[in-house]
GULONU-847053 format. One record per residue (C-alpha): residue in one letter; x, y, z. Coordinates in steps of 0.02 Angstrom, whole numbers, padded with zeros to 5 digits, always signed. Each point is the difference from the previous one (the first is absolute). Layout:
N
AXYZ/...
! end
This chain:
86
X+02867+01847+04119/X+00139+00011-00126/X+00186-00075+00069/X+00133+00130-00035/X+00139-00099+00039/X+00152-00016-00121/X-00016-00175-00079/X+00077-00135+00077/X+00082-00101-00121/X+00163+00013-00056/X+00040+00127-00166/X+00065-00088-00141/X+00152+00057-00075/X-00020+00132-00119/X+00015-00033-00164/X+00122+00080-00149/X-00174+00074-00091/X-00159+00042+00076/X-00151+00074-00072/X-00158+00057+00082/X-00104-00052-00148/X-00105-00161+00040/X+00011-00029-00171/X+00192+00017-00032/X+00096-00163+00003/X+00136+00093+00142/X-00155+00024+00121/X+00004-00111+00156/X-00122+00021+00116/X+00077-00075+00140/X+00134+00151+00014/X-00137+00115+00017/X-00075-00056+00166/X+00149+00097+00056/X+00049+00170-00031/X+00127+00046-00132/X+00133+00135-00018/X+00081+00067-00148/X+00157+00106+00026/X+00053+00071-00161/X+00149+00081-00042/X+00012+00044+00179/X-00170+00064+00035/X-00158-00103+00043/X-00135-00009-00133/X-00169-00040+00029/X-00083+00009-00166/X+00079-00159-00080/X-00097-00102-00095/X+00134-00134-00058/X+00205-00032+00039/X+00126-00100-00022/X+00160+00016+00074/X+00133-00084-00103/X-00051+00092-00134/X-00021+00167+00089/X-00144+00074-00058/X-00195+00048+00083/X-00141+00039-00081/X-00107+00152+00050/X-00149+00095-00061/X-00007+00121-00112/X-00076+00140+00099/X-00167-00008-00033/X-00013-00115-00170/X-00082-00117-00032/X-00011-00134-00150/X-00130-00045-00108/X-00057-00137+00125/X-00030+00124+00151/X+00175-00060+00077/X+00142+00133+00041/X+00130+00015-00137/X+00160-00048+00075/X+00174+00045-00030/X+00158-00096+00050/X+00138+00123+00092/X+00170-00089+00019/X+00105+00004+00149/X+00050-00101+00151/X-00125-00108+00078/X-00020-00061+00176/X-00174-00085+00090/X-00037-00040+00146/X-00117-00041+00139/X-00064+00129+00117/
! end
């Protein structure tokens, strides 16, 4: 039997720059016991693969592209960033 209960520790605080790549120094994997929210430039995104919000940018895919290494090509769109937890 699987628990489906929200986890019961505490969230961390969110950092500046987060990446969902294991393999990116922003990733942490603590944050994502927890589910994330990314407003952007007003509206709620939920393709983002990496932010940071003193710098205001996200990074998205590229439709359908991917990179020579099978991973979607990204591209950074620049705006106003807020995250937060759900």
């Amino acid at each position: 039997m699987t628990d489906t209960t929200p986890a019961t520790t505490p969230a961390p605080a969110l950092p500046d720059r987060l990446s969902i790549d294991p393999r990116s120094p922003h990733h942490i994997a603590a944050v994502f016991q927890h589910d994330i929210g990314i407003v952007f430039n007003g509206k709620e995104r939920f393709d983002v693969e990496e932010y940071c919000v003193s710098e205001g940018w996200v990074k998205v895919p590229a439709g359908k592209t991917l990179d020579r290494k099978g991973r979607p090509l990204l591209i950074t769109l620049k705006g106003q960033v807020e995250a937060f937890y759900k």
